[in-house]
N, CA, C and O atoms as CSV, one atom per row, in Angstrom:
chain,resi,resn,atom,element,x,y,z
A,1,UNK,N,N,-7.393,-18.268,0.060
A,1,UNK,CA,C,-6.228,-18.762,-0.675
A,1,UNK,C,C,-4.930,-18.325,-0.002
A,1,UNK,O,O,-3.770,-18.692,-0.192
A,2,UNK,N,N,-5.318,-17.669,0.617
A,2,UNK,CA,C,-3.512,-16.532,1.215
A,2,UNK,C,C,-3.114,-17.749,2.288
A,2,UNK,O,O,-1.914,-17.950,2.475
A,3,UNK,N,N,-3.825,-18.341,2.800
A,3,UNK,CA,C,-3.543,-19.281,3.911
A,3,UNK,C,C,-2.807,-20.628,2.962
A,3,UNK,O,O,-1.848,-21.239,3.434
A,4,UNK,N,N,-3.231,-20.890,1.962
A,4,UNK,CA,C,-3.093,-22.206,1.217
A,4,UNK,C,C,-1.565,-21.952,0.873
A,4,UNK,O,O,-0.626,-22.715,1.099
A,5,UNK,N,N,-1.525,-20.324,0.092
A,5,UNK,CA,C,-0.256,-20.133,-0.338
A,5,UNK,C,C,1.258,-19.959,0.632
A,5,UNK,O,O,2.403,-19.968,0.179
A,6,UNK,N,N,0.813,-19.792,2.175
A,6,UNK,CA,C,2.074,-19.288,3.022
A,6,UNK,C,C,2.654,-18.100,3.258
A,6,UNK,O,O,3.541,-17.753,4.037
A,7,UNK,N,N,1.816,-17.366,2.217
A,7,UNK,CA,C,2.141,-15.860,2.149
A,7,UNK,C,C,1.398,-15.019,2.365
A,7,UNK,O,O,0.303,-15.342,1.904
A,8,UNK,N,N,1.371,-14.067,2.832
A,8,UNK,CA,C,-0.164,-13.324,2.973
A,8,UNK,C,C,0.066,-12.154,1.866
A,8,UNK,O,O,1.173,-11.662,1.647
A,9,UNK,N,N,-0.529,-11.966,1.533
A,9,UNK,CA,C,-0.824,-11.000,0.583
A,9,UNK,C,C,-0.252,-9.624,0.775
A,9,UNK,O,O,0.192,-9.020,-0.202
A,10,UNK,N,N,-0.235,-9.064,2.035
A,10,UNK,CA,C,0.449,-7.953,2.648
A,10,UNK,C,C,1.902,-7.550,2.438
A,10,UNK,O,O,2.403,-6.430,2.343
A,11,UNK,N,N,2.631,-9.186,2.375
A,11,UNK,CA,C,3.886,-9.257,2.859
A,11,UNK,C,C,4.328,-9.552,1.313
A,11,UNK,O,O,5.499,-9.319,1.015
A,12,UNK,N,N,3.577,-9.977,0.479
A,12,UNK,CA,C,3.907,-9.746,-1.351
A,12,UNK,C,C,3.890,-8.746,-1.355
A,12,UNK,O,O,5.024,-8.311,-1.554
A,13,UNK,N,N,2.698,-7.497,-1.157
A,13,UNK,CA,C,2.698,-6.504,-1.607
A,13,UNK,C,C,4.053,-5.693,-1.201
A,13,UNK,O,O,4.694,-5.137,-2.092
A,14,UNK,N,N,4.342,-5.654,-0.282
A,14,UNK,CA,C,5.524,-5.064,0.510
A,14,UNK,C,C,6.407,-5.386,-0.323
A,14,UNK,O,O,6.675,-4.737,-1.335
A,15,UNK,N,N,7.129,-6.789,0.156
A,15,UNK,CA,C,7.753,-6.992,-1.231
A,15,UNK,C,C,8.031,-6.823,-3.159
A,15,UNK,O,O,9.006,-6.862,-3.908
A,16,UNK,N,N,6.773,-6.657,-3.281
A,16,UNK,CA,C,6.777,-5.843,-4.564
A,16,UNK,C,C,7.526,-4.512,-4.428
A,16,UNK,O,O,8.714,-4.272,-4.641
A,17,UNK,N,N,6.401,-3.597,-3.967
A,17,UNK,CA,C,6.828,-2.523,-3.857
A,17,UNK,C,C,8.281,-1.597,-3.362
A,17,UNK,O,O,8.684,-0.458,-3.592
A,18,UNK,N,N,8.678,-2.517,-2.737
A,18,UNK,CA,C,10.097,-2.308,-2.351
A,18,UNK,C,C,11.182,-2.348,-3.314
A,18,UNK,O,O,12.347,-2.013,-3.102
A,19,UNK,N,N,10.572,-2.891,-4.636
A,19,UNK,CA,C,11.419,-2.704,-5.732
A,19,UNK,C,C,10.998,-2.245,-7.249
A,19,UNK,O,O,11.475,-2.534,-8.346
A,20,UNK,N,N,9.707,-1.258,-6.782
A,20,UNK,CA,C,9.143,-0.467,-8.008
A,20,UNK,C,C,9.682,1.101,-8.148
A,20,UNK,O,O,9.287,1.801,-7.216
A,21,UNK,N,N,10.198,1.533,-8.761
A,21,UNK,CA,C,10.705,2.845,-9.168
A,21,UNK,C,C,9.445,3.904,-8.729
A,21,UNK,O,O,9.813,4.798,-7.966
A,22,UNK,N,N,8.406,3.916,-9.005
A,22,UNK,CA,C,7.085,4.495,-8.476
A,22,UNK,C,C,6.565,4.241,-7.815
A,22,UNK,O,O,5.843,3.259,-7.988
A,23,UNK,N,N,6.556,4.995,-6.481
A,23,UNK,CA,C,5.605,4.716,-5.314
A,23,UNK,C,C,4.321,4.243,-5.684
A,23,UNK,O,O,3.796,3.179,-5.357
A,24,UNK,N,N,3.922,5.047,-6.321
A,24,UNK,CA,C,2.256,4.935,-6.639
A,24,UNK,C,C,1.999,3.959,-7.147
A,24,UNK,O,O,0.804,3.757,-6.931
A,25,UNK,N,N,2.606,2.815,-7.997
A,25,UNK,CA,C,2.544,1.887,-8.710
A,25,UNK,C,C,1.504,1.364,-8.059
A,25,UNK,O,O,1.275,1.881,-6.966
A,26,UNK,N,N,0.732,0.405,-8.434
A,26,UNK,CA,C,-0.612,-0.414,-7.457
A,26,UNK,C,C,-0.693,-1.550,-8.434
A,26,UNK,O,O,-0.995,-1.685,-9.619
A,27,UNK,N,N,-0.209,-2.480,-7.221
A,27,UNK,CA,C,-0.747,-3.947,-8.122
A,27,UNK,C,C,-2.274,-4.558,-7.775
A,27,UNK,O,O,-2.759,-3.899,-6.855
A,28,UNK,N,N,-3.143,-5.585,-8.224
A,28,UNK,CA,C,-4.047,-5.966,-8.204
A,28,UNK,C,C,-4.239,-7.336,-7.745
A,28,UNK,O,O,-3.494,-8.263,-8.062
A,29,UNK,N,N,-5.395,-7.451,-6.890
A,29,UNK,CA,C,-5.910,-8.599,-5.810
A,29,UNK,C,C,-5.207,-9.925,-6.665
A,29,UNK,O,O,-4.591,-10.802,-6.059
A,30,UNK,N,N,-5.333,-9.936,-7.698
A,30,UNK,CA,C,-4.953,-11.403,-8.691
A,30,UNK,C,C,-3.855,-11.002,-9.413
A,30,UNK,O,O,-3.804,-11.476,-10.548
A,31,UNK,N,N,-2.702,-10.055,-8.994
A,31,UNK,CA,C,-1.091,-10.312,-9.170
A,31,UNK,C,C,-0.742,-10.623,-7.915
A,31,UNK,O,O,0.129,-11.459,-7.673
A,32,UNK,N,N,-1.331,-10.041,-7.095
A,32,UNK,CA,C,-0.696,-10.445,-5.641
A,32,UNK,C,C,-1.031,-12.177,-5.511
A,32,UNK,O,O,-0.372,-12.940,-4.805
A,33,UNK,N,N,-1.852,-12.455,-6.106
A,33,UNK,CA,C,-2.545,-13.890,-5.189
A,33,UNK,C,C,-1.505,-14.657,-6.468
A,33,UNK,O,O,-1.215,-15.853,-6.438
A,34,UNK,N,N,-1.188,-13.994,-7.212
A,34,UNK,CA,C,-0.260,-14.990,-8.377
A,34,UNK,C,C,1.314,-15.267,-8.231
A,34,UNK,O,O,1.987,-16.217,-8.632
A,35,UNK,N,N,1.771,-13.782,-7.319
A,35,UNK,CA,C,2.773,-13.794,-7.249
A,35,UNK,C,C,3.044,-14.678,-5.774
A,35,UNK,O,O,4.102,-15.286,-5.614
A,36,UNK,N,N,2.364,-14.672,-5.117
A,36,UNK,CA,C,2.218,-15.612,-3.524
A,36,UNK,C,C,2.237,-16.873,-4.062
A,36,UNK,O,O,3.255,-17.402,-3.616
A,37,UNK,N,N,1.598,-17.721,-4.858
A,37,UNK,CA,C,1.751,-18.848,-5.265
A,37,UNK,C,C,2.837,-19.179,-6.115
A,37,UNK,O,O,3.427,-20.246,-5.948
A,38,UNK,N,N,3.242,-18.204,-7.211
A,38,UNK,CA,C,5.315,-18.390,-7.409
A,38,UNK,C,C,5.772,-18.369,-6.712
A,38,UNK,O,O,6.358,-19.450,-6.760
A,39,UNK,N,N,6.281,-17.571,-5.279
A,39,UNK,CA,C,6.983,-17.634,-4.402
A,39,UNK,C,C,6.731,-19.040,-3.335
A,39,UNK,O,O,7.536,-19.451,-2.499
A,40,UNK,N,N,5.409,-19.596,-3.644
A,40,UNK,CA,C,5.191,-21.093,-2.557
A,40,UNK,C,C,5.481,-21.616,-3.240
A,40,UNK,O,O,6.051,-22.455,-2.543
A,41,UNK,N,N,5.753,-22.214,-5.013
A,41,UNK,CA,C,5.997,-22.767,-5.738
A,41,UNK,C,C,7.968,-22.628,-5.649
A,41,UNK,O,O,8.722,-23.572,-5.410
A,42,UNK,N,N,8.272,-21.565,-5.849
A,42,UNK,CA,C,9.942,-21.381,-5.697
A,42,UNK,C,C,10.177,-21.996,-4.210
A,42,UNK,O,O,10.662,-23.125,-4.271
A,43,UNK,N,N,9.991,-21.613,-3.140
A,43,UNK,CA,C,10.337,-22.238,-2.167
A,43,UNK,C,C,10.211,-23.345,-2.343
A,43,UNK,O,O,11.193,-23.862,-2.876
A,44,UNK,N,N,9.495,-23.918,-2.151
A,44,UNK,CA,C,8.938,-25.714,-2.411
A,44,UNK,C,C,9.749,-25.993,-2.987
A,44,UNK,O,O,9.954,-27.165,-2.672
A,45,UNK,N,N,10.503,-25.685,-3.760
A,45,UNK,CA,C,11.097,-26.109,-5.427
A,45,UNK,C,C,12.446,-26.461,-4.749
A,45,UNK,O,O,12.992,-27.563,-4.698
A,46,UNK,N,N,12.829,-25.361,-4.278
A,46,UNK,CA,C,13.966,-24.861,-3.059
A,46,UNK,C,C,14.068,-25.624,-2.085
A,46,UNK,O,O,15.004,-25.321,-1.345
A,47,UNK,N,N,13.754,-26.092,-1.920
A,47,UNK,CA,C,13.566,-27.005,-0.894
A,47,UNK,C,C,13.416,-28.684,-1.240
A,47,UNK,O,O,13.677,-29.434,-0.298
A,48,UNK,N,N,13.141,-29.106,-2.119
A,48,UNK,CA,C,13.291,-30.102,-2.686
A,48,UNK,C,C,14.382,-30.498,-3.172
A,48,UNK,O,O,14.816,-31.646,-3.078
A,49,UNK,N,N,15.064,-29.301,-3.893
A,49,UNK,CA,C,16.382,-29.366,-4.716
A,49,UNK,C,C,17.356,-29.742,-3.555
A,49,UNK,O,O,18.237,-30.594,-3.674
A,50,UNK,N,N,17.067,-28.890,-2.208
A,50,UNK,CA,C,18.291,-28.762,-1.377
A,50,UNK,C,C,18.143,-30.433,-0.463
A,50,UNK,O,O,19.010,-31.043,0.163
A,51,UNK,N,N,16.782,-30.763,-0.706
A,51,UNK,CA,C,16.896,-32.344,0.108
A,51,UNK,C,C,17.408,-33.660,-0.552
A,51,UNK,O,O,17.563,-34.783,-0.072
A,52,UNK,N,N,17.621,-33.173,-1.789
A,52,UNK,CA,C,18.213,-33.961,-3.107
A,52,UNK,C,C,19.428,-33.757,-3.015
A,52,UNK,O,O,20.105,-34.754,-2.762
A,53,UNK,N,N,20.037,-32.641,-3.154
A,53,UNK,CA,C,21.653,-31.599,-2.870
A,53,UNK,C,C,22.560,-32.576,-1.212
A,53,UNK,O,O,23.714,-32.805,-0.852
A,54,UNK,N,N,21.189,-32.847,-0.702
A,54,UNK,CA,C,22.022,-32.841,0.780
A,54,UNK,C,C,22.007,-34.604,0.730
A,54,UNK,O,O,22.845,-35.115,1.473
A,55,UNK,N,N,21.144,-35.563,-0.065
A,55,UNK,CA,C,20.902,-37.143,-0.380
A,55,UNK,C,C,22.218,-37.145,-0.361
A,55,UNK,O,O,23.110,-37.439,0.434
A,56,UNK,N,N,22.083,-36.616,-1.773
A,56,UNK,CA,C,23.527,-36.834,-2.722
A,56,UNK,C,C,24.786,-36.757,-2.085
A,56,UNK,O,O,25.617,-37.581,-2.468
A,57,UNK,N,N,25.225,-35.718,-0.937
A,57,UNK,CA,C,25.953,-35.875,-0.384
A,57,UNK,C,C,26.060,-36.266,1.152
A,57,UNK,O,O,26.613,-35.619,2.041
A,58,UNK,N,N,25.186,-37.868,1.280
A,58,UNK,CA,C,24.837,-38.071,2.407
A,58,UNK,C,C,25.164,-37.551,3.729
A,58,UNK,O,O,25.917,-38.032,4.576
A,59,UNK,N,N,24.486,-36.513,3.757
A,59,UNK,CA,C,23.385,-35.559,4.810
A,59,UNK,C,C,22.559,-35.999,5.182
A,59,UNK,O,O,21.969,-36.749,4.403
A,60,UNK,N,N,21.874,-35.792,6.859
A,60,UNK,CA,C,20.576,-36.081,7.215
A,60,UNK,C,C,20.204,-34.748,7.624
A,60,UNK,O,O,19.263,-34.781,8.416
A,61,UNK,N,N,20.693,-33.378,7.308
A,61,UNK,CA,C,20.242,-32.187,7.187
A,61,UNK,C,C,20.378,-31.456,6.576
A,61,UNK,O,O,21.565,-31.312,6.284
A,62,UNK,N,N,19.528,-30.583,5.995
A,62,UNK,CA,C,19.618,-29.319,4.507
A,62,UNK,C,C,20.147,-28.206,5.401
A,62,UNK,O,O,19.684,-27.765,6.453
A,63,UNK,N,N,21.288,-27.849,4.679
A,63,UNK,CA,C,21.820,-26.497,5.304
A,63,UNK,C,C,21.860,-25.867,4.427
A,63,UNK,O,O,21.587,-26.288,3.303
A,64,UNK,N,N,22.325,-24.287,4.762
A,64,UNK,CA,C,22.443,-23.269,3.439
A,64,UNK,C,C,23.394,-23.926,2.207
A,64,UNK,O,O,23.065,-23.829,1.024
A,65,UNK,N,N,24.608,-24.599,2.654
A,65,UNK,CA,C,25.301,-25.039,1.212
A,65,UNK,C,C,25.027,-25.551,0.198
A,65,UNK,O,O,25.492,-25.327,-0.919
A,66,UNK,N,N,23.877,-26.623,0.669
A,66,UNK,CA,C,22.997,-27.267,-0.396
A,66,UNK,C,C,22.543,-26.489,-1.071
A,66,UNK,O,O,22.998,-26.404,-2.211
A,67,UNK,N,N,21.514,-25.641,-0.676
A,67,UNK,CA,C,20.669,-24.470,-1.477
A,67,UNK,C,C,21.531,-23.292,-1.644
A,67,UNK,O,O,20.818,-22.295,-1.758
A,68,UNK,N,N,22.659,-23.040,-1.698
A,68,UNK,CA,C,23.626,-22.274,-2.600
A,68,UNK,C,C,23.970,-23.147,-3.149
A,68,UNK,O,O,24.969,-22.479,-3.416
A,69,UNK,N,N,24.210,-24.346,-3.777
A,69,UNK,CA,C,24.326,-25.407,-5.024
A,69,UNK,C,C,23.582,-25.520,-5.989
A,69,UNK,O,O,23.899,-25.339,-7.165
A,70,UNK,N,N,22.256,-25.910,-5.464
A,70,UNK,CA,C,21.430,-25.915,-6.379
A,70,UNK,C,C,20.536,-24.371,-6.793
A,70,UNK,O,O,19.408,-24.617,-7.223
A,71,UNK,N,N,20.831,-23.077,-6.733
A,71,UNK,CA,C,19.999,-21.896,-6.496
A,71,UNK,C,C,20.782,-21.230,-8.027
A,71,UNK,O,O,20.359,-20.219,-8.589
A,72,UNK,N,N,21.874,-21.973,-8.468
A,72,UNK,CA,C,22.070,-20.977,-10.164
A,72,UNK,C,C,21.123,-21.936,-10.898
A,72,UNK,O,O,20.515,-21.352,-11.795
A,73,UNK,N,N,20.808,-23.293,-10.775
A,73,UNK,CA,C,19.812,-23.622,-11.979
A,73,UNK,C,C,18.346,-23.466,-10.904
A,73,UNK,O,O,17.252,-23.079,-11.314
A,74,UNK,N,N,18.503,-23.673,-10.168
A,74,UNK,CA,C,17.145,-22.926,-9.485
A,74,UNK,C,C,16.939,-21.904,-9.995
A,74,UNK,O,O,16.013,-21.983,-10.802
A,75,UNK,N,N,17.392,-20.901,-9.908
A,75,UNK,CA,C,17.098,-19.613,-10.590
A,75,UNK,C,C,16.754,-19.177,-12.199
A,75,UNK,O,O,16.077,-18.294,-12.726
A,76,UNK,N,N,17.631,-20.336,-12.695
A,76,UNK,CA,C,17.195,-20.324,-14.236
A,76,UNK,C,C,16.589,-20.899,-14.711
A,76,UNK,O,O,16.485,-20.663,-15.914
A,77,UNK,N,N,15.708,-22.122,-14.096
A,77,UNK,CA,C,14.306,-22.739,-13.984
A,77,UNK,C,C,13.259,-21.682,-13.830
A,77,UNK,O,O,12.241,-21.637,-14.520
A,78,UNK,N,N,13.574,-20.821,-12.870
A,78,UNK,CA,C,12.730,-20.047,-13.087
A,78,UNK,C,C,12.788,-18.653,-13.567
A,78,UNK,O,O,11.749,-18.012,-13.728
């Protein structure tokens, strides 16, 4: 599944942990594989919004401005 999702599992965990108050904290094989598929799901999402963002203002390329447009209801979608 780590291949399906884009993320490897390693590079969630890292990411988790980089923002837990307790080292020791330990997440489990099926938060990691859950949280890898929100983050392929947010990107994707992200990326859709910003090819819509960039239509709208006929663009034939997504740059960061688009996806700083659409990333406050991006964010509160999710």
């Amino acid at each position: 599944m780590e291949e399906a999702s884009g993320f490897r599992k390693e590079l969630v965990s890292k990411l988790l942990h980089l923002h837990f108050r307790d080292c020791k904290t330990k997440v489990s094989g099926d938060a990691l594989q859950l949280m890898a598929e929100l983050l392929r799901i947010f990107v994707l999402e992200a990326a859709a919004r910003g090819v819509c963002q960039a239509q709208a203002e006929d663009l034939d390329v997504v740059d960061v401005d688009q996806l700083e447009k659409v990333l406050p209801q991006l964010l509160l979608d999710f």
